[in-house]
N, C-alpha and C positions, 0 to 999 in steps of 0.2 A: 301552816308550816309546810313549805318543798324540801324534799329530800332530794340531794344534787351530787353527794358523792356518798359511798359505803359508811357506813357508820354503824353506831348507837347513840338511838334518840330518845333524847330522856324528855317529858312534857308535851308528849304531842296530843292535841282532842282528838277522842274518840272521829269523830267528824271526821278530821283531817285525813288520821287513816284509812278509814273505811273509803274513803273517798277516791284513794289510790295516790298519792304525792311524789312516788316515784316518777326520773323523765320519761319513761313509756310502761304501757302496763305492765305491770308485777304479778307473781306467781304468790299466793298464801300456799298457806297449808287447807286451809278448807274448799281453796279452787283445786290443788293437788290431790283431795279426796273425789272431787266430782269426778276429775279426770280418769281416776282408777277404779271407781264405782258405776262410774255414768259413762261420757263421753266428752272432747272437746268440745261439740258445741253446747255440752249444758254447762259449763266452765267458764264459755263464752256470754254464752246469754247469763250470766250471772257477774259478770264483771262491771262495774260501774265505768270502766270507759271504752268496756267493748260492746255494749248495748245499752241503745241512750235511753232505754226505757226501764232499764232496772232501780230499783228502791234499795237506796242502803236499808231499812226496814222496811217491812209492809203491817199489814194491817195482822199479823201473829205478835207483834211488839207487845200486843194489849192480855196476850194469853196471861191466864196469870202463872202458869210454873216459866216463860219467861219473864215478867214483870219482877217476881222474887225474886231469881237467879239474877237478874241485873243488879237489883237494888242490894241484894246481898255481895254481890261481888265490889259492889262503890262502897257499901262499908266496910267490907274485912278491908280493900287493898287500897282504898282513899283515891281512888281513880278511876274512870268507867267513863258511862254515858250517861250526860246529863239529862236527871231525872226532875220530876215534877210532880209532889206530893197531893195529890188531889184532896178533898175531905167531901166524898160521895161512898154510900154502901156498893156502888155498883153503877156501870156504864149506859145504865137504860135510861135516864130522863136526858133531854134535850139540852139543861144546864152542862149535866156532865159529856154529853158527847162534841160539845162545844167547847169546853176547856181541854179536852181531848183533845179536836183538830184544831184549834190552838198553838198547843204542846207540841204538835209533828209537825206545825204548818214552821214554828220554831226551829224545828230541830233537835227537839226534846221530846224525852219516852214519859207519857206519862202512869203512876201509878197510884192505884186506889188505897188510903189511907192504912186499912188494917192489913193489906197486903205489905206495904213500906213496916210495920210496924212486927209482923210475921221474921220478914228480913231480917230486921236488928235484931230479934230473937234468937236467927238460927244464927247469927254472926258472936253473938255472947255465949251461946252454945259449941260453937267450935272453936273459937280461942281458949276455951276451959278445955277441948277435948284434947288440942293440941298443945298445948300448957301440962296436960297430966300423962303426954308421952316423952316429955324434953324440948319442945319444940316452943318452948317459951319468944324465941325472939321472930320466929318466923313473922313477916308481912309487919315487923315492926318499921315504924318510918325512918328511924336513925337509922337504921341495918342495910339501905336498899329501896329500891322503887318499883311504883308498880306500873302497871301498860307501859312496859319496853319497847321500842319498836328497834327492831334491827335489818337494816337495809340493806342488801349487797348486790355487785352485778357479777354475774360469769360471763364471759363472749358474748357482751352485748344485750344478753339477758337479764333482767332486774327482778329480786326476789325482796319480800320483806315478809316479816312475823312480828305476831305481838306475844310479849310474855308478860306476863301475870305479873309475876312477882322475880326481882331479880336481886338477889343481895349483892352489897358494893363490893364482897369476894368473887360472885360468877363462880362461885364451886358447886353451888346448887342452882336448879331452873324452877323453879316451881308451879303450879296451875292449879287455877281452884274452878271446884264444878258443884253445880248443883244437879238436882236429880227427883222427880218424883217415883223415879223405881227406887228400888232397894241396893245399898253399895253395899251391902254384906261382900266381906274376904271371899266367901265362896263364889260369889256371883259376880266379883267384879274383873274377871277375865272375859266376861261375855260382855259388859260395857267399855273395857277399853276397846275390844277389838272391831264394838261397832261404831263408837265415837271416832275410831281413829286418833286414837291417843300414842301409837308406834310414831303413825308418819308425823304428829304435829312435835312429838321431841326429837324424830330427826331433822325436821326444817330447823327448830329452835340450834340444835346442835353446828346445825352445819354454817347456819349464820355466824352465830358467834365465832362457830371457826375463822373464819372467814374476816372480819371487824378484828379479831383479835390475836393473829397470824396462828393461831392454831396453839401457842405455846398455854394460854389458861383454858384449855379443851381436854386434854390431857386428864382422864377421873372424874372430869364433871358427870354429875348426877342428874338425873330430872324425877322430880315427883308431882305426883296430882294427889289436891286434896280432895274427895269426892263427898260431899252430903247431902242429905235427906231431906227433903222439904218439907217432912210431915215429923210431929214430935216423936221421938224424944232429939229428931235432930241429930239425929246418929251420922258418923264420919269415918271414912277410911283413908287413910296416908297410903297409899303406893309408889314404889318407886321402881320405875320399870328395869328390868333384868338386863343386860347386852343382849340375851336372845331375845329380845322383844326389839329393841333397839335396831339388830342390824336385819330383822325384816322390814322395821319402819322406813330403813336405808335402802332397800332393794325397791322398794314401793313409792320411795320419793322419786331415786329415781328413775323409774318408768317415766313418774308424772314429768318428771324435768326434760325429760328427753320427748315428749308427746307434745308439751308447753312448747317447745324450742322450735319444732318443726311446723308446727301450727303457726307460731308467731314469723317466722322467717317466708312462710309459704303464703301465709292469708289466707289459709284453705282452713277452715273448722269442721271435719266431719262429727257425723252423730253416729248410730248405731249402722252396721256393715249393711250395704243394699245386697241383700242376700238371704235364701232361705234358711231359716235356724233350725237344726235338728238337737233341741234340747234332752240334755237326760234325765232322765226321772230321779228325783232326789231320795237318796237310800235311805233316810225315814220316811219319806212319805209310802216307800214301798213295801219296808218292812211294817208298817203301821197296815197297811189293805191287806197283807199276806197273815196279820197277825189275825186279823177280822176274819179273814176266809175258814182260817183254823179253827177258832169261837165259833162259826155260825154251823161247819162242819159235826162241831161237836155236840152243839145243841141239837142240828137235826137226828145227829145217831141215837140221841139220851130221848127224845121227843120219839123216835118209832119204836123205841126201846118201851117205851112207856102203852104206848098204843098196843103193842104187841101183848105186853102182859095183862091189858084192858082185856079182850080178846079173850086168850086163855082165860081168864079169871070166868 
């Protein structure tokens, strides 16, 4: 499938996507994180048509907490990247790493049997969990569809996202993740903020704006389902704030306006050819100042000790 004018494309392969279909390269959301974590050129060098040596996968495909998160995520939302159920304990004999390069040489992820079977696990596990907060019709297939892709251009510049899950209202965004950390409510403001879960609902937002002159934008919500890959398969619905929101918006665009000038120049820098005068990070300082204090006081208690040796 080529993407040729702004839209919403409903049915595209994994493939396709990944592969970039847009008429000249496109900005994601996960090149927009490089660019404000990293630099342009590691944006660049990660681009399938700006460096002809990059792998839409590579050889982490086979890790198994991503093998379950794929497979989990083609059965909650009936769409993903074509898998291939292997029936091996594990990747070490010759048979299976042959049906392996196989699998990739295909275009297919392959994955180990009781790992695919783990999956459907945690997928009956979150449909029950989301079922027991109202969320009964979520990622149902009458409701909505899943791998979205929404294409748009600004001045010549061409953007696309994929969303998970979109109901045939567009009043909710939704996004499912897996995780072998912990989504506990308490701890899940430190994996949105290192997933980049701000900027990936403000690309989703700002597309659909866009496809959709902005009139069904108006309230839309975005939520990530986030679970556990270890039982009991524990799940947390979040659904980010407008203050989470209009940082994601400040931080896109940087990356839009970094993408733009890169693209129009054909100049990719990396990191500033320049000396860095870094600062020392305020825990790591208060952590040695906390130690100096400990060691401080052990020596006063330790001649303290000596001293009454002595008299004694």
């Amino acid at each position: 499938m080529r993407i040729d004018r702004p839209a919403i494309y409903y049915g595209m392969s994994a493939a396709d996507y990944f592969a970039d279909p847009c008429p000249v390269p496109s900005l994601t959301q996960s090149l927009a994180k490089l660019l404000i974590a990293r630099s342009p050129l590691h944006a660049k060098c990660a681009h399938p048509r700006l460096n002809d040596t990059v792998e839409e996968e590579e050889v982490e495909r086979y890790e198994k907490a991503k093998a379950i998160g794929s497979a989990a995520h083609l059965t909650l939302i009936g769409r993903g990247k074509d898998i291939l159920v292997a029936d091996f304990d594990a990747w070490r004999t010759n048979e299976a790493k042959k049906v392996r390069a196989e699998a990739e040489a295909e275009g297919r992820m392959a994955i180990l049997r009781h790992h695919f079977d783990l999956a459907v696990t945690m997928v009956e596990a979150a449909r029950q969990q989301l079922a027991d907060v109202g969320f009964t019709d979520t990622f149902s297939p009458d409701l909505g569809n899943g791998e979205v892709c929404v294409a748009w251009e600004e001045d010549g510049i061409w953007f696309r996202s994929l969303i998970d899950w979109l109901p045939t209202t567009m009043r909710v965004v939704w996004d499912y993740k897996t995780s072998e950390m912990s989504v506990a409510p308490h701890s899940i403001g430190r994996m949105m903020a290192d997933a980049g879960w701000d900027v990936q609902a403000a690309m989703h937002e700002r597309g659909l704006a866009r496809v959709t002159q902005g009139v069904e934008s108006i309230g839309r919500r975005f939520r990530f389902v986030a679970q556990e890959q270890e039982p009991p398969y524990a799940l947390t619905i979040c659904e980010l704030p407008e203050s989470v929101l209009a940082v994601g918006r400040k931080k896109l665009d940087y990356a839009v306006r970094l993408w733009t000038r890169c693209m129009r120049s054909g100049e990719w820098p990396a990191y500033p050819a320049e000396v860095c005068v870094p600062e020392y990070p305020a825990w790591a300082e208060a952590a040695w100042l906390n130690r100096e204090i400990h060691e401080a006081a052990r020596e006063r208690h330790g001649s303290r000790d000596a001293g009454n040796l002595m008299a004694g």
